[in-house]
C-alpha positions in Angstrom: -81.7 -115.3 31.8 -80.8 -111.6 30.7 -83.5 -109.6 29.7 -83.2 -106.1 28.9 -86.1 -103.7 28.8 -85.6 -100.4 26.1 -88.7 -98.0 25.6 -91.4 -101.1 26.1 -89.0 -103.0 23.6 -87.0 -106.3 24.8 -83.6 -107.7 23.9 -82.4 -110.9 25.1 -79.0 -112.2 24.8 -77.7 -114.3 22.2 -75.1 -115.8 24.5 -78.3 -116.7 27.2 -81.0 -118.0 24.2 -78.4 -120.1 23.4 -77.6 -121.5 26.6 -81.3 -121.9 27.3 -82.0 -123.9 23.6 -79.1 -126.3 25.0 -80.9 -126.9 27.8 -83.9 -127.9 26.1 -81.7 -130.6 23.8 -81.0 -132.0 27.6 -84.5 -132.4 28.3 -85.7 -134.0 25.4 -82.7 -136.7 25.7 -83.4 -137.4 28.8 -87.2 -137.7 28.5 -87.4 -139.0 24.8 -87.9 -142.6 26.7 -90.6 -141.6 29.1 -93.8 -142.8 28.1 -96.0 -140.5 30.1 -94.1 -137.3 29.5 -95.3 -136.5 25.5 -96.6 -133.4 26.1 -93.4 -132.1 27.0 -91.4 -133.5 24.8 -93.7 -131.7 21.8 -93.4 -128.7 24.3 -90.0 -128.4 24.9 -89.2 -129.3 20.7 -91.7 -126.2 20.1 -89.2 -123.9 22.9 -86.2 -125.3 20.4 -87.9 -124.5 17.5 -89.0 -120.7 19.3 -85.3 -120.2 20.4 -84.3 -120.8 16.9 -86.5 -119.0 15.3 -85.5 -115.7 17.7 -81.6 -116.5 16.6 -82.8 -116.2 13.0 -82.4 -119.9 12.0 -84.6 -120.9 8.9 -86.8 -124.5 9.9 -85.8 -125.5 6.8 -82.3 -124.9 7.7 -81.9 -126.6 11.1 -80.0 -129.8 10.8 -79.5 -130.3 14.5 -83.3 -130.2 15.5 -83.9 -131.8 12.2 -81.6 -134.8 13.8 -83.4 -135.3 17.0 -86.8 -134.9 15.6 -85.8 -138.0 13.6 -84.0 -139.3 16.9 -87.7 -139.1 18.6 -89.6 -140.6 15.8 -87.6 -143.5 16.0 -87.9 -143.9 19.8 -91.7 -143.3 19.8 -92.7 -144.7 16.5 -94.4 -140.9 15.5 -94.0 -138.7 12.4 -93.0 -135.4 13.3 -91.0 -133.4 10.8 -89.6 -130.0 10.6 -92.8 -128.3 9.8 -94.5 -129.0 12.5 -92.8 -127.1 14.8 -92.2 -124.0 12.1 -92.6 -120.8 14.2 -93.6 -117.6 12.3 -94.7 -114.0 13.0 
């Protein structure tokens, strides 16, 4: 990942965040079956949500995590929705 460090300021890349969100899409397909692994499934949607939230996407906004928040519900019978994983500062 590139990090950048200005004057106790720091700037990561669009091009890497992006990358890094993708690979956290990845991990929730591949683990949206496992049983045992719900804590990092609600883990890793909160990374998506954070990686979103640095590239200045709106929750209310964000079809594609919308889409496999609805993908996991189905799969594990739950009720997760957008707002649950809204990230603000």
């Amino acid at each position: 990942m590139s990090i950048h460090k200005f004057d106790k300021s720091v700037v990561i890349e669009e091009k890497t965040l992006i990358s890094r969100r993708d690979q956290f899409y990845k991990i929730i397909h591949d683990i949206v079956d496992e049983e045992d692994l719900e804590l990092m499934l609600i883990t890793t949607l909160h990374s998506i949500a954070f990686c979103d939230y640095l590239l200045g996407t709106e929750v209310e906004d964000n079809k594609r995590l919308n889409s496999l928040i609805n993908i996991v519900n189905d799969k594990r019978n739950t009720t997760y929705n957008l707002l649950n994983f809204h990230v603000r500062f």
